[in-house]
C-alpha positions, -999 to +999 in steps of 0.1 A: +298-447+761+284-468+731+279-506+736+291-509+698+322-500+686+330-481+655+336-503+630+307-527+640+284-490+634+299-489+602+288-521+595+255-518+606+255-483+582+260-504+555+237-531+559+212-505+558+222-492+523+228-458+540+262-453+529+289-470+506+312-486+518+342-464+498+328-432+520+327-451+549+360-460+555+369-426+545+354-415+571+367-442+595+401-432+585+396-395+597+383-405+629+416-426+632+435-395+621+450-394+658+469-425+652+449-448+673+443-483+655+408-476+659+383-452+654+368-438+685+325-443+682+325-408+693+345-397+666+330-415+643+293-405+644+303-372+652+321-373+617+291-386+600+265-360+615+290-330+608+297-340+573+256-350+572+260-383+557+235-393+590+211-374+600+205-377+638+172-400+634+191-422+613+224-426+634+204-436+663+182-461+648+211-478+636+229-476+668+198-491+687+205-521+657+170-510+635+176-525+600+147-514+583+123-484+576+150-463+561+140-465+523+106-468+509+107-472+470+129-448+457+129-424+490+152-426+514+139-416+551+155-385+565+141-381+599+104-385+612+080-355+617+047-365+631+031-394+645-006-406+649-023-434+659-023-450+627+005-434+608+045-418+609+049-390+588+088-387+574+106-360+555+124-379+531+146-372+496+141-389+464+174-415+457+176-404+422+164-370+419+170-355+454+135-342+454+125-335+491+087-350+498+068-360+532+060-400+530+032-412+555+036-446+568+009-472+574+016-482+613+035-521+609+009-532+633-020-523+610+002-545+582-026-570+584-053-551+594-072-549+559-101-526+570-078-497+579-053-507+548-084-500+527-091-468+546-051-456+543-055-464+503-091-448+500-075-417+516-046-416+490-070-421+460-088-394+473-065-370+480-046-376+447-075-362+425-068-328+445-050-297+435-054-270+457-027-242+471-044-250+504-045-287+503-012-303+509-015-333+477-004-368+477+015-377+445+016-415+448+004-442+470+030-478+472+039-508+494+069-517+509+074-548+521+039-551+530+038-517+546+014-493+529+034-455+526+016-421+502+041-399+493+028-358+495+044-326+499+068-317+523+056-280+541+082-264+552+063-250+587+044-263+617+014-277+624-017-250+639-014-268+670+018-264+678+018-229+666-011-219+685+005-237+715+038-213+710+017-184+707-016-189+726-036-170+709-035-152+674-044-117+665-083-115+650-069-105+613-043-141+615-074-163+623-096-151+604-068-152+574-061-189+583-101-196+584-103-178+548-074-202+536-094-234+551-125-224+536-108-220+502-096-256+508-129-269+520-152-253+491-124-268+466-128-304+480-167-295+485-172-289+447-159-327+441-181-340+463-154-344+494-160-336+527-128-338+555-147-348+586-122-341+610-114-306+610-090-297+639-058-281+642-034-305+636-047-314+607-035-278+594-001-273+583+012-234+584+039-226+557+067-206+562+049-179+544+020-184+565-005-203+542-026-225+560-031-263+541-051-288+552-038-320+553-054-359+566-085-369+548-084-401+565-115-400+574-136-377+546-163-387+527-176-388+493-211-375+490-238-398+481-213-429+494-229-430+529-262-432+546-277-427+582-254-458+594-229-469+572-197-455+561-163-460+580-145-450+608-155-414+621-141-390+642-153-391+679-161-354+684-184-356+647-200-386+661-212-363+695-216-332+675-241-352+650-258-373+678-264-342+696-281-325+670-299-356+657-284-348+618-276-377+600-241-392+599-217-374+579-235-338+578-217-320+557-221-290+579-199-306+609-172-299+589-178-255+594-189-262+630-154-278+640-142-249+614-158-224+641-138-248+671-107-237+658-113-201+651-129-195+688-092-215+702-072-193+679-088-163+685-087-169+731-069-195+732-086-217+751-103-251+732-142-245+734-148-286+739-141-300+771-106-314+761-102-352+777-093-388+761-124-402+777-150-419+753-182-415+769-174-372+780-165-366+742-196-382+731-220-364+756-242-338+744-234-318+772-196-311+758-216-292+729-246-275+744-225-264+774-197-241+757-187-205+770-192-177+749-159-168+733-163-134+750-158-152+784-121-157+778-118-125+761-142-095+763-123-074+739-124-093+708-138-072+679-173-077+675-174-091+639-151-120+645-172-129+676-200-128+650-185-149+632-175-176+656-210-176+663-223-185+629-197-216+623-206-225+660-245-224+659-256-259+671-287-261+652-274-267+620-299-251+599-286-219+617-254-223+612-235-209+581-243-235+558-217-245+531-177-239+532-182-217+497-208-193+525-179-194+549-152-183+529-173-157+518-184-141+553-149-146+569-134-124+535-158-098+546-150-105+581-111-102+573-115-071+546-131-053+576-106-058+607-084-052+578-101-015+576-097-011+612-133-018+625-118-036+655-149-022+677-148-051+702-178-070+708-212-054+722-235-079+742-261-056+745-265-050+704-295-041+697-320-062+674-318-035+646-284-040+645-281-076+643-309-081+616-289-050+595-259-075+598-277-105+594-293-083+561-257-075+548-247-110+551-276-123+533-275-095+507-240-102+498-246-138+492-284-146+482-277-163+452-262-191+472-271-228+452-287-212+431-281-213+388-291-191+362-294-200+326-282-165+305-290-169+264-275-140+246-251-131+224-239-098+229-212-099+250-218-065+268-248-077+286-233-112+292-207-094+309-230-068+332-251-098+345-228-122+349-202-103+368-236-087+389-253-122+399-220-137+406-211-110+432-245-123+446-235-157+450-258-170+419-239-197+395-244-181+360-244-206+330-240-186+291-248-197+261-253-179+230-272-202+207-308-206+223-312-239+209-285-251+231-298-240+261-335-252+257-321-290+249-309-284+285-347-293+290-353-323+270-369-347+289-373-325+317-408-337+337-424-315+357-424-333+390-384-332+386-362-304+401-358-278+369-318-279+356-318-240+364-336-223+388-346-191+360-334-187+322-326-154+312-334-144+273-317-114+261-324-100+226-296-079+221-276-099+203-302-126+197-329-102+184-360-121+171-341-157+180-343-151+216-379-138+214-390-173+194-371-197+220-386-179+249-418-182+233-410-215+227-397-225+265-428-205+280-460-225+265-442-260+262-463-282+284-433-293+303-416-254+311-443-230+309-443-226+348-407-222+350-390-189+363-383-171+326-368-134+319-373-118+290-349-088+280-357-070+251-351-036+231-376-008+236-385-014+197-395-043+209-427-033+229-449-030+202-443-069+195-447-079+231-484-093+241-498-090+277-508-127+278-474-136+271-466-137+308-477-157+335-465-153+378-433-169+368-425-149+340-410-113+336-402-087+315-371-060+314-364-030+289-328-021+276-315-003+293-320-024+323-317-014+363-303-047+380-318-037+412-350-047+393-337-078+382-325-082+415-356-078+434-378-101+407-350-135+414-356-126+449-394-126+441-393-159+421-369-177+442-383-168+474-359-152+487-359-137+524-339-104+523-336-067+524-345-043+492-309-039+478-297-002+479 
């Protein structure tokens, strides 16, 4: 039995600008409807769930005589949905326009605390620049009576831990879908100049239709903000992960090994860290040179997504898999093919031939990786053939057609400087004797004559063409052009380590 009766809960409802007073008597009166002169408490908050004027998180902080933390600006609190050590997360409903948003709640004992206010509001500013179907975003950061609150989406789901508590482990083509939708996340945030830095799965939200959203930049980074010993708070586990391999703080690459923790737990269920609260174990090298193959917990898992696992977890991190844009890349290919039905499971005994053809495959498919070309030409055909062909290699293809354009991209340029393009590609058949004088032009300038150059021209064209014209760094192509040929010369200039493309 309630301690308060209830027309003192009514009271306290009131106080708390949960309910008008008109609908409260109302109610009151119905739970009076037996005749008694007063409304049972029973009755009465029964009433108000049924008729969901309450909702159950509400009724009982009221009861237990709470008074605040119901309303924060213009959103009214519906019920809580996840807690952390520095913040609640809420589902609550806009008071005017009955929009339904999550609101994340500074903890009242950090009300003070100005270092991790600062970190709460960096977070928001952050996060509120992006826009990203798998990054849940914040819409607005406020205060509230000196509590700090950010107001994001609410995602209708669960969190990856809790659904990969439920389930224990996921089938190979789920993970690797949920890895592809991180990825997609990660690269976004990676192309502002944000990393996450700490990947893990509660930090992942699963919608109801199964998209997987990354949510809790508390602690990312901005690159270029931090050096070897500054920056904020970190995460404990990137702290041992980077000590262990003796990278600099805030390696961008921490982010795709704790990418590759996930996958292996999703994929056999078991964590591959040694899971405990203690300070010194999480921080021990041991905890990262000491994991079990992923095999060990499952010998059947298909051969590719052990692959795979294997390439986010590589501990030296020149190994591993080195940018999120790289990652979603492999795990597509990874997902296209358990999607075919090579399931084969995984073959400890592969032999070397086969690994380097994989290793070949991977690096064929995305060679062009950091690396930008500078197309000039016009016509529109052969804009569209290489730039749809070097982009399927990973290269970042810049057009222009006006040549003048893209050799002020070299004003200033010194030669001790990194080049703005790694080669420029001149094509003639739109530009015709324009793109022959700029190349001309780019190739004996003091400044760019050592720089990769193409040349594509016409087969009328030869008789122009002088053998001096051409140095180690420059090349020459024919209309109709055979990209393998390009191909293999970027590989050539660039210095890049892979197979002869088929």
């Amino acid at each position: 039995m309630s301690e308060i009766t209830a027309d003192q809960l009514a009271q306290r409802i009131y106080d708390c600008r949960l309910m008008e007073n008109k609908t409260l008597q109302s109610v009151l009166a119905d739970a009076r409807e037996t005749g008694a002169d007063e409304a049972g408490y029973e009755k009465f908050s029964d009433l108000l769930l049924r008729h969901e004027h309450l909702t159950n998180w509400q009724l009982q902080r009221v009861a237990e005589g709470h008074r605040v933390g119901y309303f924060y600006g213009n959103w009214r609190i519906l019920y809580l949905i996840g807690a952390g050590t520095f913040a609640r997360v809420y589902r609550a409903v806009h008071t005017k326009t009955g929009d339904v948003k999550a609101v994340k709640v500074l903890r009242s004992r950090y009300s003070n605390d100005l270092d991790m206010q600062e970190q709460f509001l960096r977070e928001a500013r952050m996060v509120m620049k992006l826009r990203h179907p798998n990054i849940v975003p914040i819409h607005e950061v406020e205060t509230e009576k000196n509590r700090l609150y950010m107001v994001m989406d609410f995602v209708e789901g669960q969190n990856l831990r809790d659904y990969v508590r439920a389930h224990v482990k996921l089938s190979p083509v789920r993970c690797v879908k949920i890895i592809c939708d991180l990825a997609a996340g990660l690269q976004y945030a990676a192309e502002l100049g944000i990393g996450h830095r700490d990947m893990k799965l509660s930090n992942v939200l699963l919608s109801s239709k199964g998209q997987a959203k990354l949510v809790d930049f508390g602690l990312a980074t901005i690159a270029g903000e931090t050096d070897d010993t500054s920056g904020g708070p970190r995460s404990i586990d990137y702290a041992g992960l980077e000590r262990c391999t003796g990278v600099r703080r805030e390696d961008k690459r921490s982010d795709i090994y704790f990418l590759g923790c996930m996958l292996y737990q999703m994929a056999s269920g078991v964590s591959p860290l040694l899971e405990t609260r203690e300070r010194m174990k999480r921080l021990a090298a041991n905890r990262y040179t000491d994991v079990k193959p992923v095999t060990i917990h499952d010998p059947n898992l298909p051969h590719r997504l052990v692959v795979l696992i294997g390439r986010l977890m590589e501990l030296n991190p020149d190994g591993r898999i080195q940018t999120p844009a790289a990652v979603l890349h492999e795990a597509t290919l990874v997902h296209q093919s358990l999607l075919s039905g090579d399931t084969a499971k995984y073959d400890a005994n592969l032999s070397d031939q086969q690994a380097a053809d994989y290793a070949k495959h991977v690096a064929v498919e995305n060679e062009g990786e950091g690396k930008t070309l500078l197309l000039i030409e016009s016509n529109l055909k052969l804009q569209n053939l290489l730039r749809e062909k070097l982009k399927e290699l990973g290269y970042r293809v810049l057009i222009t057609g006006d040549p003048q354009r893209g050799l002020d991209r070299f004003d200033g340029y010194e030669t001790h400087e990194e080049p703005p393009v790694d080669c420029v590609i001149f094509g003639t058949a739109g530009l015709g004797r324009t793109a022959l004088k700029a190349f001309r032009k780019h190739t004996t300038a003091k400044n760019t004559k050592g720089l990769n150059t193409m040349l594509i021209i016409s087969d009328q064209m030869k008789e122009i063409i002088k053998d001096d014209w051409f140095g180690d760094s420059h090349a020459m192509f024919t209309i109709p052009i055979k990209f393998k040929h390009v191909q293999r010369t970027l590989r050539k200039m660039l210095d890049i380590k892979v197979g002869d493309a088929s």
